[in-house]
Every structure is written in structure tokens, then in C-alpha cells.
N, C-alpha and C positions, 0 to 999 in steps of 0.2 A: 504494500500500500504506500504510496507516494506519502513526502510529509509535506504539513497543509502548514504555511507559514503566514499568519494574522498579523496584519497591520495596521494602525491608524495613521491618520493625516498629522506629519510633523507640525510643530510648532511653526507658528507666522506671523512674525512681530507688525504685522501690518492688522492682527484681531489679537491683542493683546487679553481681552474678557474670555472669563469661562462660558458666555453666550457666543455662540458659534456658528448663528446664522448667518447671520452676513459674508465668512468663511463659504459656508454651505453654498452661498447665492454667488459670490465671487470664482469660486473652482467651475459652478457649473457653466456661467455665462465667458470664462477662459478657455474650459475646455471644447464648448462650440465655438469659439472664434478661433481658438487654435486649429481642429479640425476643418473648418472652412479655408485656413490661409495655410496648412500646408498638409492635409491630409489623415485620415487615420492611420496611417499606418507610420504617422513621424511620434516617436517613442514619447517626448516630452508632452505629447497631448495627452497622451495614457495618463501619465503623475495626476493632471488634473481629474479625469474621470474618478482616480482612485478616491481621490481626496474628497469629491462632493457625492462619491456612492458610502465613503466613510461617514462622513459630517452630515447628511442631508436625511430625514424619512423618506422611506420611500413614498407614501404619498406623494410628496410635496415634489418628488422627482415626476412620477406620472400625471404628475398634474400640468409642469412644467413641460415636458414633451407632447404635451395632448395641447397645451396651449402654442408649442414652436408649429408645430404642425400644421395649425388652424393660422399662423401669423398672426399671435396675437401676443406674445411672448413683447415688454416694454423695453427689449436692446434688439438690436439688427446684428447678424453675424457676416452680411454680406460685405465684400471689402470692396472698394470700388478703387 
């Protein structure tokens, strides 16, 4: 059996508070602009995924792709 190695989102002196949502909301709206400007498959967009599938309920992630989806999501990812 493979071993299963658990991680949380490092420290980010940029959300110094034990309230984490803003973390949560910053990783996920990085990790779609990252993905947009150079692809899934550019390893550094990963970090962010991790980080807002760590910090974020999942609610609030499905809620948040059901809104990118519809264009309704309040940041644009498209880079012009």
C-alpha cells in the first residue's frame, strides 16, 4: 500500500489571522489565473489548488465553480 502523505497550506505572512478565509478566497482566485496564463499542467498552479482544497469547505469551492461556470464568479481570469 502506497504511503499517503497529508499536508496543509504553509504559513502566508500576507493572512497573518487564525481566520483563513481570505487565504481560502486568494489561493482559489491565483490558482485560476495561474491556470489561465500558463496552463494546468505548469506545476506552480498545483501549490495553489492545494492550498485552497486545504483552507476552503468544500461547499464554498462548489459553489464557486458552479458560479465561474455561469460567469458570475466577481474576478475575471481572462488575461488580455
Amino acid at each position: 500500500m502506497p504511503e499517503i502523505k497529508i499536508e496543509t497550506a504553509p504559513f502566508d505572512a500576507r493572512f497573518p489571522n487564525s481566520n483563513q478565509s481570505k487565504h481560502c478566497w486568494q489561493s482559489y482566485v491565483d490558482y485560476h489565473k495561474c491556470v489561465n496564463a500558463r496552463g494546468e499542467e505548469f506545476k506552480p498552479c498545483g501549490e495553489f489548488k492545494k492550498m485552497y482544497n486545504s483552507l476552503c469547505p468544500t461547499s464554498w469551492i462548489t459553489k464557486w465553480e458552479e458560479e465561474r461556470e455561469e460567469g458570475k464568479l466577481p474576478f475575471k481570469v481572462t488575461i488580455k
